[in-house]
N, C-alpha and C positions, 0 to 999 in steps of 0.2 A: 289463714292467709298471711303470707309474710308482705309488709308495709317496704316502703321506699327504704328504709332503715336496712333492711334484710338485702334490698335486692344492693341498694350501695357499698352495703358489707362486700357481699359476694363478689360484684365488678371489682371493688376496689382491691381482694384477695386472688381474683383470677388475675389482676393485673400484675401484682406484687411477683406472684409465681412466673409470669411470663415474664418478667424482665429479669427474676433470677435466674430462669433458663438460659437467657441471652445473654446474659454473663457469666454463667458458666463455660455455655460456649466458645465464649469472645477467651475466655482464660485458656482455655482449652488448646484454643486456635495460636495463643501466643504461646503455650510453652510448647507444641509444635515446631511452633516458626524458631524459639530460643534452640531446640534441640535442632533442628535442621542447620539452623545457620552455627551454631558449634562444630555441628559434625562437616561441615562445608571446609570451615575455618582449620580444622583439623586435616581433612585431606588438602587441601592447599600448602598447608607449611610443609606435611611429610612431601609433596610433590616438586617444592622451590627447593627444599634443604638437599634431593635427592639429587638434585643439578647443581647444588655445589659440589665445584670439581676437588674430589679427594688426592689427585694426583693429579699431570699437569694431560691425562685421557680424555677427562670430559671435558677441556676448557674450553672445544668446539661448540658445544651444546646452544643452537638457534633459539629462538621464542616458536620458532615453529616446533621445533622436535619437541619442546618444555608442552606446548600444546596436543601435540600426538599424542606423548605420553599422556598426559593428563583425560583424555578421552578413552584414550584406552583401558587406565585402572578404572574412568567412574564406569564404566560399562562392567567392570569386574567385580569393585568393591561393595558398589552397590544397586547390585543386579538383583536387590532383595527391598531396596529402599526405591522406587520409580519417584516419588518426590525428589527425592535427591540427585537422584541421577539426571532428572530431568533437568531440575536449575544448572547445574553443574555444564551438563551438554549446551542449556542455551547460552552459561555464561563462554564456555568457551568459543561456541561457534560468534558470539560475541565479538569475542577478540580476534577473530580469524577475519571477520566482514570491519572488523576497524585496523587490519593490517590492510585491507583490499583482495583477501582471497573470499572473495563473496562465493564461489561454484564448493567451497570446502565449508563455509558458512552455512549454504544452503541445506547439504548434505547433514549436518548435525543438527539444525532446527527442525528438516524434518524427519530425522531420528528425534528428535526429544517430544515433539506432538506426537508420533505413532506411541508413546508410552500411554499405557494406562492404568489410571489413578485417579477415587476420589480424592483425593488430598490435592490435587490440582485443579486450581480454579478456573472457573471460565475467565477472568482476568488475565489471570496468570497464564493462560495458552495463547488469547486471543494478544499478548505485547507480544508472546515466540511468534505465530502466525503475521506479526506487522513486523518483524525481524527477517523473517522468512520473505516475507513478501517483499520486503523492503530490497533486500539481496539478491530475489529473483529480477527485480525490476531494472538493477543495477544491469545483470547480466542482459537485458533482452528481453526480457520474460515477462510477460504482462499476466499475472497471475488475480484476475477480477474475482473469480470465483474464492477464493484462501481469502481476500480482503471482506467480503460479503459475508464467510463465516463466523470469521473474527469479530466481525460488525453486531452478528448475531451473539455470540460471546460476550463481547463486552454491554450490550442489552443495556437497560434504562438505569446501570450503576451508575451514583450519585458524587460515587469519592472523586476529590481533584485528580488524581493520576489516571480515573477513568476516563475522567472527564478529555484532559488533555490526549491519551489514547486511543477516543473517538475521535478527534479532531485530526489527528495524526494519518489515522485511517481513510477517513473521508477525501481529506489533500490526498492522497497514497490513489484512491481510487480516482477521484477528479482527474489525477494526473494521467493512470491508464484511458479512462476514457477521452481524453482529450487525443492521446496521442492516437486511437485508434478510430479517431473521426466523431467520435459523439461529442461535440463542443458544447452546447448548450447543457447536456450531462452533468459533464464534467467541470464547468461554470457550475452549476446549484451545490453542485457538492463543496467545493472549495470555498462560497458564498457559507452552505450550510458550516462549515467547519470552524467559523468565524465567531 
């Protein structure tokens, strides 16, 4: 019979192993995130330098058109990398709902959620989903159901940036249901948010 001795061994080895798994991971997870955000960084500057005007032809060139383009190659470039093209789609439609074209915003946020990818977290879908939702709400659109999955998405994460994007959520939804008569709803939620 193996004594306490054995079994503390054991705990204390299965434990050792688990946390180097999790940091394997975690290493993993960042030179991921290091090669993503290169290759991001990379397509971005080929995409700013391509709008400098070589002659006095493209000195026209919008932040809008600089943005078409740019959606147009991630759909091209990296029609083999769905991480990528996904950050890329939501950073631009980003910029499109902070110029105030939220109906060309919406369209690219939900292009970049139809992508499918493990490499895309339920974090990371569920800020596009409160992006999306955010720009539909702008327009009219009371989208309760996309804020409820998000909700589900972003789940009992612990990190501060979850944290605050639960909260973000909640007000987002509080606000539909207010507006669509559920007052007291939409009070708990804004209350919860706090």
């Amino acid at each position: 019979p193996r004594g306490r001795a054995g079994l503390s061994f054991d705990l204390g080895a299965g434990s050792t192993l688990w946390h180097a798994r999790q940091a394997a991971i975690e290493a993993e997870r960042a030179r991921r995130e290091a090669v993503t955000a290169e290759a991001a960084t990379r397509f971005l500057e080929r995409l700013f330098s391509s709008a400098l005007p070589l002659d006095d032809g493209d000195a026209g060139m919008t932040a809008r058109d600089l943005l078409k383009r740019g959606a147009q190659r991630a759909r091209i470039e990296f029609e083999n990398d769905p991480e990528l093209r996904f950050r890329l789609l939501t950073t631009i439609g980003q910029n499109y709902a902070t110029m105030g074209e939220d109906s060309t915003a919406v369209e690219l946020f939900r292009e970049a959620l139809s992508i499918e990818s493990a490499e895309i977290g339920p974090v990371t879908r569920a800020t596009t989903a409160y992006q999306l939702a955010t720009s539909s709400f702008l327009l009219g659109r009371m989208d309760e159901p996309l804020v409820a999955t998000a909700l589900d998405w972003v789940g009992q994460a612990t990190h501060p940036s979850a944290l605050a994007l639960r909260s973000s959520l909640l007000r987002l939804r509080g606000d539909i249901q207010i507006i669509s008569g559920r007052y007291l709803q939409g009070m708990h939620d804004h209350e919860t948010a706090r």
